[in-house]
C-alpha positions in Angstrom: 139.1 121.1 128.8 138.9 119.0 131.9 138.2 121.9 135.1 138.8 121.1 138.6 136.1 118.8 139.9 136.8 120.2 143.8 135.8 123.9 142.9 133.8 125.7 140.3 135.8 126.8 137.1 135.3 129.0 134.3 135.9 129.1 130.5 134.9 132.2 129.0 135.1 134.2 125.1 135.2 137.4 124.4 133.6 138.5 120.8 132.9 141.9 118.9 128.9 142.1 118.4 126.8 144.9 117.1 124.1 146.4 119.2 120.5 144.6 116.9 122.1 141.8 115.4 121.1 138.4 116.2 123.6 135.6 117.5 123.6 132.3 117.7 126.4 130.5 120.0 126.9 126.5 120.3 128.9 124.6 122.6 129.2 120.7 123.5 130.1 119.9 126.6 130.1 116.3 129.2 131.3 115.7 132.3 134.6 113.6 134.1 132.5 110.2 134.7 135.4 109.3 137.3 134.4 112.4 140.0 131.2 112.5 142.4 128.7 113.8 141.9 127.1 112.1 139.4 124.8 115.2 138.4 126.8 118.8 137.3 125.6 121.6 137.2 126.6 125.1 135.1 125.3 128.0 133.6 125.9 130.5 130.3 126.1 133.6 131.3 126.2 136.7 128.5 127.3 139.8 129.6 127.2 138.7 133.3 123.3 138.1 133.1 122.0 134.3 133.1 121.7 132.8 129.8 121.0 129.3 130.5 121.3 126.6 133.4 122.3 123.1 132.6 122.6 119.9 134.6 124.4 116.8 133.0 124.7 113.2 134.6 127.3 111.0 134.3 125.7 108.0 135.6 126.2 105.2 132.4 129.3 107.1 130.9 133.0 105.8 130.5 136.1 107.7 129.9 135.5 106.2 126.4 132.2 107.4 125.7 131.6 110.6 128.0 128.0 111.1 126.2 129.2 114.9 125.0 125.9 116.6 124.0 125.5 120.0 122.0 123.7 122.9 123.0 
């Protein structure tokens, strides 16, 4: 999914959890090389609280190989 480079957008997932059990989510993720800035930021949220901030830099990446990395 390619979001707007001129505002911030959102992707989001809704899942059924139960209250002690242990999760463990994934997700891959790199950035349009062809829009400024170079450097992106984001975060993970889980139920609206700050999971996790990440940056990722596009400076050396092509449309052909975006450098996707896993989390």
């Amino acid at each position: 999914m390619d979001l707007n480079s001129v505002t911030a957008g959102t992707l989001s997932q809704t899942f059924t959890t139960e209250p002690g059990a242990k999760y463990t989510g994934t997700y891959s993720l790199a950035s349009n090389p062809g829009g400024l800035p170079n450097v992106k930021t984001g975060e993970v949220r889980i139920d609206g609280q700050n999971f996790q901030d990440f940056t990722f830099n596009t400076a050396g990446k092509a449309f052909t190989n975006m450098g996707y990395v896993t989390r």
